[in-house]
SERO-4910 file (N, C-alpha, C, O; in steps of 0.05 Angstrom, whole numbers):
BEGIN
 pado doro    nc1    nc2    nc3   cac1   cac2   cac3    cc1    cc2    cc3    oc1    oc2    oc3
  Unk    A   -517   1716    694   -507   1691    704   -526   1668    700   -519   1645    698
  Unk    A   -547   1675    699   -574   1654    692   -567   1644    671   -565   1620    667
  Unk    A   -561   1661    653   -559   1654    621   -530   1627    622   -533   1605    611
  Unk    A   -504   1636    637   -492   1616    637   -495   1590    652   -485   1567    649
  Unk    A   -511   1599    669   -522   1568    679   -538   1553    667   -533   1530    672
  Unk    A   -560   1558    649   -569   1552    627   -557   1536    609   -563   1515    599
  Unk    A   -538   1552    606   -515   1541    574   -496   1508    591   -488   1486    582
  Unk    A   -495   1516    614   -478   1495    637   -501   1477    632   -499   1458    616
  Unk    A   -518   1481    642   -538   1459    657   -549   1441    619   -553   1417    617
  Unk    A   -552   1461    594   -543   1447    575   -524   1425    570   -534   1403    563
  Unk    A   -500   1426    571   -473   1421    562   -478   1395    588   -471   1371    587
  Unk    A   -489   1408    606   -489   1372    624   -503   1358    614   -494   1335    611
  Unk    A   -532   1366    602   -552   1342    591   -546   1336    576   -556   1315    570
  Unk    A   -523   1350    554   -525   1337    532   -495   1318    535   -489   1301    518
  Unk    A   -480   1322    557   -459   1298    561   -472   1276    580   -460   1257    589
  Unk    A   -503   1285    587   -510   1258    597   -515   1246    586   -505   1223    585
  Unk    A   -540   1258    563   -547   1241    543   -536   1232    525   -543   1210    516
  Unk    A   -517   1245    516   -489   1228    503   -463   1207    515   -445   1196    501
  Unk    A   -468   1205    549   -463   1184    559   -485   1163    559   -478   1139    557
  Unk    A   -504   1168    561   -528   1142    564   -522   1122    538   -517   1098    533
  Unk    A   -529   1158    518   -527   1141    488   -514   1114    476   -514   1094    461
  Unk    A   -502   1132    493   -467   1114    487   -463   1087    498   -456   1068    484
  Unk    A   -470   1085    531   -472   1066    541   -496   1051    530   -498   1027    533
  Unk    A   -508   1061    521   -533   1038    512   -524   1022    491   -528    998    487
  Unk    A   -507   1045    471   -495   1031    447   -472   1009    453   -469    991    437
  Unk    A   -455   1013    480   -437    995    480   -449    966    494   -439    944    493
  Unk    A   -475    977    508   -487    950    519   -497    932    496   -495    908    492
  Unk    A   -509    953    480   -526    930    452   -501    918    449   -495    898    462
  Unk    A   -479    932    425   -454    914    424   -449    894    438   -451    871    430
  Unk    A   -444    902    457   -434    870    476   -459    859    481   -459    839    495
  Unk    A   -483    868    472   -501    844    478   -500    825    445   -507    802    443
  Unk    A   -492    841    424   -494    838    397   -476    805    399   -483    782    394
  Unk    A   -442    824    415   -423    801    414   -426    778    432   -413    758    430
  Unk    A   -449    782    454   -452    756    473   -474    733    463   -477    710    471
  Unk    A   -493    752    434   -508    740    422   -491    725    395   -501    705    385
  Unk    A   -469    733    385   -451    717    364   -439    702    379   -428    688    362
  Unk    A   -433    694    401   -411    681    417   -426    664    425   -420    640    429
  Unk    A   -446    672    429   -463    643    438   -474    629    408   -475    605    405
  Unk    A   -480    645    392   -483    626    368   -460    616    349   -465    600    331
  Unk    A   -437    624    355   -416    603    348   -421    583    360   -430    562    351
  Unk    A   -415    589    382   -411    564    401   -426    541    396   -416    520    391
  Unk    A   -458    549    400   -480    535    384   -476    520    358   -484    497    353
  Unk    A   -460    538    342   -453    523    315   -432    502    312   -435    483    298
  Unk    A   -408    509    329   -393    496    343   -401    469    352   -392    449    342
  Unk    A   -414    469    368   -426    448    377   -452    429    370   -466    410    378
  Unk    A   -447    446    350   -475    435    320   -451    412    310   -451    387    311
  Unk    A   -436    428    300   -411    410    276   -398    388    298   -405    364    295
  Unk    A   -387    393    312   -377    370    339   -400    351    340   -397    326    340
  Unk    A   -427    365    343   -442    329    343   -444    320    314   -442    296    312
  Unk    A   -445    333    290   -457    327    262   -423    307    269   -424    283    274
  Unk    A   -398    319    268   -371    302    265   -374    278    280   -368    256    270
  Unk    A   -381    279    297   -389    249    327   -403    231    308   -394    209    304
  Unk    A   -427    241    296   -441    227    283   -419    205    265   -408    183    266
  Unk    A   -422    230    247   -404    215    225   -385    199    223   -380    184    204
  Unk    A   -364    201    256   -347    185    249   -353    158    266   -338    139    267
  Unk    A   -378    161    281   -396    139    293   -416    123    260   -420     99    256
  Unk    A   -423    146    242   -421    126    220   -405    107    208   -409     84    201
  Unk    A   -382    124    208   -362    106    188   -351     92    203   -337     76    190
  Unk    A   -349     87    236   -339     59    246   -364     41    253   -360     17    260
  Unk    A   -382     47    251   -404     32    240   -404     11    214   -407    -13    215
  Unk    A   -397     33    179   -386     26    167   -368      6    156   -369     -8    135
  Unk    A   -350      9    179   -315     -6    180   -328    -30    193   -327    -51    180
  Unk    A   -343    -29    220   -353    -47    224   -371    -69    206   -363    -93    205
  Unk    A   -386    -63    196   -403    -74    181   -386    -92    157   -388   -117    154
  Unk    A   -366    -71    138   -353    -88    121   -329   -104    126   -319   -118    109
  Unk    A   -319   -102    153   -302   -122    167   -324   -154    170   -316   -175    160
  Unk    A   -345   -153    182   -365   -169    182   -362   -179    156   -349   -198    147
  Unk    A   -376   -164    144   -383   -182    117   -356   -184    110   -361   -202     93
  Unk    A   -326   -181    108   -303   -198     97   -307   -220    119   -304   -243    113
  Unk    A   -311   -215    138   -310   -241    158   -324   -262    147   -314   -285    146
  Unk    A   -342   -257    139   -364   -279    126   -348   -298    107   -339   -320    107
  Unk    A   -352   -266     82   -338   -270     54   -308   -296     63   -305   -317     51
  Unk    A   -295   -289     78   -271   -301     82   -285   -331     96   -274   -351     88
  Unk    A   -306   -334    112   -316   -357    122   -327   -381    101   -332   -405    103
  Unk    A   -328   -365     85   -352   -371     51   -330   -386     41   -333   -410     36
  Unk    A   -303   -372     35   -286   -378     28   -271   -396     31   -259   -407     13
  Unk    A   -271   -403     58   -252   -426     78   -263   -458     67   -254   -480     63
  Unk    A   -289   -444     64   -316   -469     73   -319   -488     50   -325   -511     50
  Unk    A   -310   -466     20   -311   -468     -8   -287   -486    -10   -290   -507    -23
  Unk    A   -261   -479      4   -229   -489     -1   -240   -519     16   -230   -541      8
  Unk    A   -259   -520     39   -249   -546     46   -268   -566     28   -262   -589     22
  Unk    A   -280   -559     24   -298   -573      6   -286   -587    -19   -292   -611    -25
  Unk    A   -270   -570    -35   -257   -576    -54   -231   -597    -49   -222   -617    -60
  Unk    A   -223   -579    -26   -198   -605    -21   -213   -626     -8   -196   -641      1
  Unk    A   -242   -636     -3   -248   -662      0   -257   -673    -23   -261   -697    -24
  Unk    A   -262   -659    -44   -266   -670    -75   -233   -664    -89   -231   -663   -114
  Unk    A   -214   -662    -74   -182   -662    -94   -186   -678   -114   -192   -667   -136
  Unk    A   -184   -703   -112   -177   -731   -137   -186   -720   -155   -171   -715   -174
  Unk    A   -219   -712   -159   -233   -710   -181   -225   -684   -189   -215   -680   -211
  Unk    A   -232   -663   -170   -211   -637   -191   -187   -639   -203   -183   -631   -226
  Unk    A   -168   -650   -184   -147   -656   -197   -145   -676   -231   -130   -670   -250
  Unk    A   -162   -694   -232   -159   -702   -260   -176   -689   -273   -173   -692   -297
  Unk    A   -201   -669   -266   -213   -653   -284   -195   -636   -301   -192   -634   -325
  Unk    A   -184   -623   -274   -173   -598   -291   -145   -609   -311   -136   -598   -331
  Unk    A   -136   -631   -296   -114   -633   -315   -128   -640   -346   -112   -636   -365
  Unk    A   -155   -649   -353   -152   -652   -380   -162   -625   -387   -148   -611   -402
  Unk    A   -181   -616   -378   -182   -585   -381   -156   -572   -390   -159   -563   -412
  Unk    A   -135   -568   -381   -111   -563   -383   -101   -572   -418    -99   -560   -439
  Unk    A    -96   -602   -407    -89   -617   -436   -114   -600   -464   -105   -583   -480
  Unk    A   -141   -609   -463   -153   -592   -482   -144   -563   -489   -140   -556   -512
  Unk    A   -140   -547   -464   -134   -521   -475   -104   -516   -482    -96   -493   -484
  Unk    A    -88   -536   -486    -62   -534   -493    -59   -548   -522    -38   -550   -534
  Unk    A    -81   -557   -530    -85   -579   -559    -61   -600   -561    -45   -599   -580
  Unk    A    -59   -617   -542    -42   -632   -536    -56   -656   -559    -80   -654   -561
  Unk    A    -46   -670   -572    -64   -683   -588    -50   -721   -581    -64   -741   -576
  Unk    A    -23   -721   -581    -10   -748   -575      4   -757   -555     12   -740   -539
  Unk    A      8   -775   -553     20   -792   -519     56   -768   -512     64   -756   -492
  Unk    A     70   -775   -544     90   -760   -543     93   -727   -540    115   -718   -534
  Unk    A     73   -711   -544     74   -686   -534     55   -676   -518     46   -653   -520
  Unk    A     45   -697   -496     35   -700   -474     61   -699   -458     68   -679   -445
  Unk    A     77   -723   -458     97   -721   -449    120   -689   -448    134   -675   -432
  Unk    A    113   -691   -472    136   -666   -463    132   -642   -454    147   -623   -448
  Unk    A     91   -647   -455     89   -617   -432     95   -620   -408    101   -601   -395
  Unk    A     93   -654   -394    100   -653   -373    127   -654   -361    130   -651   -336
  Unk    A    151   -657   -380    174   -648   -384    181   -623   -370    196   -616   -352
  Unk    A    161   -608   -391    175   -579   -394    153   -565   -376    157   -540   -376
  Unk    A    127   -576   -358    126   -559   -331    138   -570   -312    135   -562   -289
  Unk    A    157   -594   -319    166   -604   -286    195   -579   -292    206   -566   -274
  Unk    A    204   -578   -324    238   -564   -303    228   -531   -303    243   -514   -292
  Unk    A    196   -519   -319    196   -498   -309    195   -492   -278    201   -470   -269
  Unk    A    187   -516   -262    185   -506   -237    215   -504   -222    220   -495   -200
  Unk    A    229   -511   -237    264   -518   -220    286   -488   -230    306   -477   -221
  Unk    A    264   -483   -258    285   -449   -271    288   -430   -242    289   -439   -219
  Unk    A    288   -409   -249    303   -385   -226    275   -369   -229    258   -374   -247
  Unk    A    272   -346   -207    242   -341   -219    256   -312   -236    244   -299   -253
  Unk    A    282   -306   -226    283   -283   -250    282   -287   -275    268   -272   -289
  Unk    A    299   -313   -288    283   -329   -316    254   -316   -321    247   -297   -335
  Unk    A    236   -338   -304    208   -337   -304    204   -304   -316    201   -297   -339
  Unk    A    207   -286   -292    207   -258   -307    208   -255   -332    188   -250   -346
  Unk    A    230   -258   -341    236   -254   -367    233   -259   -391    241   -251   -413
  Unk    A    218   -277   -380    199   -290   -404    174   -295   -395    165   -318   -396
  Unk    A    160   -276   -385    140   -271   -371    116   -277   -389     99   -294   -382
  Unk    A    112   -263   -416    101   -268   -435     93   -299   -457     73   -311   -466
  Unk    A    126   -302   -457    122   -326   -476    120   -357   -453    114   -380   -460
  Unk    A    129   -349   -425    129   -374   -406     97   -400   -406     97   -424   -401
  Unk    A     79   -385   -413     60   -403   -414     52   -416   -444     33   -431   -445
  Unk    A     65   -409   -467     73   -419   -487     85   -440   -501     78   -451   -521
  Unk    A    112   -444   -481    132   -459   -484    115   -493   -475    104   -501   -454
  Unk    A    118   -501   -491    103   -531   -495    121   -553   -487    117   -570   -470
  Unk    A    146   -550   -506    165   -562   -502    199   -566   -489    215   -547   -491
  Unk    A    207   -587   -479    229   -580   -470    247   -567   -495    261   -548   -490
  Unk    A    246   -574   -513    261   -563   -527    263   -528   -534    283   -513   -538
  Unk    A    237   -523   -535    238   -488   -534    238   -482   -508    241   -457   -504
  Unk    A    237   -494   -489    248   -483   -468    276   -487   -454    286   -477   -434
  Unk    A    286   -507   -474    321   -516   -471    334   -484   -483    351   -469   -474
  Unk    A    317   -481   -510    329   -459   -524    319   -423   -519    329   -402   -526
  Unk    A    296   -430   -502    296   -393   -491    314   -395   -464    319   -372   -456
  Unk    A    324   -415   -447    349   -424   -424    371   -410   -438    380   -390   -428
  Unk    A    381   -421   -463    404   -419   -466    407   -386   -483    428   -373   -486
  Unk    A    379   -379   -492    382   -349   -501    388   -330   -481    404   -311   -484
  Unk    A    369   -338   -455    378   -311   -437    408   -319   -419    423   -302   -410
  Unk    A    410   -340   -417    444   -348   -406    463   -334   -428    486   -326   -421
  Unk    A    453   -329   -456    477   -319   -472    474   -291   -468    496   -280   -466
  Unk    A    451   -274   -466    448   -250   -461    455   -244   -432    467   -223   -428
  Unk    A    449   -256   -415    463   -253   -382    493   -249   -394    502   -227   -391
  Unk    A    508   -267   -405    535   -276   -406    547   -252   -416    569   -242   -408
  Unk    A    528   -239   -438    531   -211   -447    530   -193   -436    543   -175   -446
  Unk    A    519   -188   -417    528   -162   -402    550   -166   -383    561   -145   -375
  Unk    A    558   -190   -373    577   -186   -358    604   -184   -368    616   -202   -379
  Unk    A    614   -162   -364    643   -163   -368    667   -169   -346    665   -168   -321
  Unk    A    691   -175   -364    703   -181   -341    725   -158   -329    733   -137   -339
  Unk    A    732   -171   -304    744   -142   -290    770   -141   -283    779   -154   -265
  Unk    A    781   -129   -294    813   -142   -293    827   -134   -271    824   -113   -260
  Unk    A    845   -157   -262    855   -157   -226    884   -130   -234    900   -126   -253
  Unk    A    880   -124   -219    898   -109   -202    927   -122   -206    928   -146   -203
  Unk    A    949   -109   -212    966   -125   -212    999   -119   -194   1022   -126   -196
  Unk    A    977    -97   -172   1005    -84   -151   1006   -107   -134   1016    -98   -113
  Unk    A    999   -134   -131    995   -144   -107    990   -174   -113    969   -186   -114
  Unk    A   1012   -181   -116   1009   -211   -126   1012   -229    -96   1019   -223    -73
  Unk    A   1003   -250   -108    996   -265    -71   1017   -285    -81   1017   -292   -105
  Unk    A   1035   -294    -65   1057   -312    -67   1044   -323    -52   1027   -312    -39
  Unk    A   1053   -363    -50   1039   -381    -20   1054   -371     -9   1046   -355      7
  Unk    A   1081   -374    -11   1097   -385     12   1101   -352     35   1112   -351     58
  Unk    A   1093   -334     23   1101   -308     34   1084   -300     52   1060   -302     51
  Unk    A   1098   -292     70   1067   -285     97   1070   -249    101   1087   -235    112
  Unk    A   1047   -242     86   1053   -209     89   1050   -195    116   1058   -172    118
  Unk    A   1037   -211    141   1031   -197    158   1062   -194    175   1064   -185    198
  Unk    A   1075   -198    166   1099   -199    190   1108   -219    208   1129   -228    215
  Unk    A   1082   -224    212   1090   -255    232   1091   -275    221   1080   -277    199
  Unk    A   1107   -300    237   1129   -325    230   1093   -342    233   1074   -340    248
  Unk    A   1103   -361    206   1081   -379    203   1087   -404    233   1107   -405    247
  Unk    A   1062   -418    235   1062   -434    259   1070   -454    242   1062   -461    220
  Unk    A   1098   -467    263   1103   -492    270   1096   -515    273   1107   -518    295
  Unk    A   1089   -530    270   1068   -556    270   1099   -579    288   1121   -585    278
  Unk    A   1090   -584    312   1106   -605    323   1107   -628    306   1119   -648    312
***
């Protein structure tokens, strides 16, 4: 009977020591996973401030180049009033500027550029469109009498006409609704 108490008193140590084992191994584990869990978290909270940063940079950023259009646009204002207190003189600068770069050479086709930018400003701007290309070209009223009357003939060209209906002719004197026309005392 010694002998099986022996073999007993075995079979316990070795399910103690294979409980300890064990528990030691499930404590490391969960100390493994309380040591990853806290270093997510850590990392976690790494990226959350690096993101804070950044997006504390870029409204920084936003800030900064709102400023400088603020300026830029102040620069701007400051430039426009300036000029419109020198108008007169820009205004006849550029108009010969203008005249030179159009090789306007005589009194008579001086005139008729100013002709033909007073009725470009009165055309339609779908016109304008459409001659988008050749519109700063046109010198004279006359080529611009005749690219008028080209796209009016090509407009005129696509429209066709639509032929009425002919179940339903409108008489005056007939009143379709039923009721008696009014009386006039």
């Amino acid at each position: 009977m010694a002998y099986l108490a022996k073999e007993e008193v075995k079979i316990i140590l070795d399910r103690v020591i294979s409980d300890t084992k064990e528990r030691e191994r499930s404590n490391q584990e969960e100390k493994e996973r309380e040591e990853r869990s806290k270093q997510e978290e850590k990392e976690r909270e790494e990226r959350s401030k690096q993101e804070e940063k950044e997006r504390e940079e870029r409204e920084r950023e936003i800030e900064e180049r709102m400023a400088r259009e603020a300026r830029q646009h102040e620069l701007e204002l400051r430039k426009l009033e300036i000029s419109q207190q020198n108008q007169p003189l820009n205004d006849e600068s550029r108009r010969r500027e203008w005249i030179a770069e159009l090789q306007v050479k005589t009194l008579e086709q001086l005139k008729d550029l100013f002709i033909t930018e007073q009725l470009k400003y009165r055309v339609p701007a779908e016109v304008r469109e459409h001659f988008l290309f050749d519109w700063i070209k046109l010198k004279t009223p006359y080529e611009l009498a005749e690219k008028l009357d080209e796209y009016e003939s090509i407009k005129q060209s696509f429209r066709r006409e639509i032929p009425k209906k002919n179940s339903y002719k409108f008489r005056g004197g007939v009143n379709y609704s039923g009721a008696r026309p009014k009386e006039t005392p």
